[in-house]
C-alpha positions as CSV (number, residue, x, y, z in Angstrom):
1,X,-148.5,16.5,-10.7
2,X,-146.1,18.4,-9.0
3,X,-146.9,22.0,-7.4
4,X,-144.0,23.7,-6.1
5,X,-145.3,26.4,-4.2
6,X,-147.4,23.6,-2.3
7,X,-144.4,20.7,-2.1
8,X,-142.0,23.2,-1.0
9,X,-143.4,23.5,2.8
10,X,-142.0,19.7,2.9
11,X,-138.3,21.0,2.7
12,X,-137.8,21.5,6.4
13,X,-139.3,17.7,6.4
14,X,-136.1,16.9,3.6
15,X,-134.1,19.4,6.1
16,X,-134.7,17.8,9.0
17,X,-134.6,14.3,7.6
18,X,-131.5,14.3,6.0
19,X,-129.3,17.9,7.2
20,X,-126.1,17.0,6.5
21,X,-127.1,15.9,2.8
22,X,-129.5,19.1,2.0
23,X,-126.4,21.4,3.4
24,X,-124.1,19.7,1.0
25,X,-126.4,20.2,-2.0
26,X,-126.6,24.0,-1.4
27,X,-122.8,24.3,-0.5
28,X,-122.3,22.6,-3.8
29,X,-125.4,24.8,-5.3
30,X,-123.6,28.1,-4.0
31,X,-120.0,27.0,-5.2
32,X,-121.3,26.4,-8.7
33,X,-123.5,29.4,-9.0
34,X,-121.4,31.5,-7.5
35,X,-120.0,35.0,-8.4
36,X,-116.3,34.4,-7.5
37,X,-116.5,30.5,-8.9
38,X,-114.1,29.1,-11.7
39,X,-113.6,30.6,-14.9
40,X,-117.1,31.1,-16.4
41,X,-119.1,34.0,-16.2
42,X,-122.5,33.8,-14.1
43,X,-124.3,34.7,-17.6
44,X,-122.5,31.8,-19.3
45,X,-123.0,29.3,-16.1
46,X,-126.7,29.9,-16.5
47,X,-127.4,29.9,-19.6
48,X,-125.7,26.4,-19.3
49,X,-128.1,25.7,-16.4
50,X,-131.5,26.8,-19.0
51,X,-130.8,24.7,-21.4
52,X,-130.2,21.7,-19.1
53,X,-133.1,22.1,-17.7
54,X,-135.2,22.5,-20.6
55,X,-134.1,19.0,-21.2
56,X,-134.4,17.7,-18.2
57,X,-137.9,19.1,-18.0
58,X,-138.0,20.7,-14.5
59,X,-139.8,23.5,-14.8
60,X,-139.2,25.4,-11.6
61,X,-135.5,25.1,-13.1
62,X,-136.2,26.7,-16.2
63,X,-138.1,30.0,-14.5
64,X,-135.3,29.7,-11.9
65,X,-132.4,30.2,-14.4
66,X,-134.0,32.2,-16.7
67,X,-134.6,34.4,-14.4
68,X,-131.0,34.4,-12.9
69,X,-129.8,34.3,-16.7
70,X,-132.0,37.3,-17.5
71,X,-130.7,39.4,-14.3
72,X,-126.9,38.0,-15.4
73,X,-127.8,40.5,-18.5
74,X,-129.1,37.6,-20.8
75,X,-131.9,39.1,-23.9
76,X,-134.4,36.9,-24.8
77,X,-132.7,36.2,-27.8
78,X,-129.9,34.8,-26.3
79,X,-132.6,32.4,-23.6
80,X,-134.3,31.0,-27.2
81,X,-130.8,30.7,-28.3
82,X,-130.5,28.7,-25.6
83,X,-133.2,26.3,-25.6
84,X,-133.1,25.8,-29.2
85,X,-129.4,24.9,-29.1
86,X,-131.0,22.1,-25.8
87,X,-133.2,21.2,-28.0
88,X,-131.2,20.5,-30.9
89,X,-129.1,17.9,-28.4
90,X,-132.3,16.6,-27.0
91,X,-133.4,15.8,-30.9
92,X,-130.1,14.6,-31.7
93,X,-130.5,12.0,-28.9
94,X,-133.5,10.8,-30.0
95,X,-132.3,10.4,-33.8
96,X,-129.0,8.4,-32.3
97,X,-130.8,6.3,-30.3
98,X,-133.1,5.4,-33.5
99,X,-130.3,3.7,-34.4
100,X,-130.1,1.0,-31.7
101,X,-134.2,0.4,-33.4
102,X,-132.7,0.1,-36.7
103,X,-129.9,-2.2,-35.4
104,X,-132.4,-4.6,-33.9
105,X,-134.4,-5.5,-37.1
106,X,-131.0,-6.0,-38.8
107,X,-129.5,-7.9,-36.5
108,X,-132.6,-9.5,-35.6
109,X,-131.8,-9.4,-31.9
């Protein structure tokens, strides 16, 4: 299991191990989070960011953006908005890829 407060001492070890790579990741990070970035609000940019990572699971993500979401001027509302629009994808996905099942006792492959 992963504990973030206790992994996260090992950055300076992914710092150190790989600088050039970790710099670009927060350069990119910043560029896409940013204030003065593209035409997106920050509120709509995370809320975005929320529901991506209620399906991708990471939850250090999901407090992360919330929060940033929540200071952006998000209500809770609008956050389960959010993650019950993910999860309606992440359902979807499952249902679509049912099909490929279904496929393969029909076609017997």
């Amino acid at each position: 299991m992963h504990d973030h407060q206790a992994d996260a001492q090992y950055m300076k070890d992914l710092k150190e191990s790989a600088p050039e790579m970790v710099s670009a990741f927060f350069a990119f990070d910043k560029a896409v989070f940013g204030k003065k970035t593209g035409g997106l609000d920050p509120l709509v940019r995370e809320l975005i960011a929320v529901g991506v990572a209620v399906t991708t699971q990471c939850s250090f993500c999901i407090e992360d953006h919330t929060k940033r979401a929540v200071t952006a001027g998000a209500s809770k509302a609008d956050i389960a908005e959010t993650v019950m629009v993910a999860t309606a994808l992440r359902a979807g996905g499952g249902v679509t890829h049912g099909w490929k099942a279904m496929r393969s006792i029909v076609e017997g492959d």
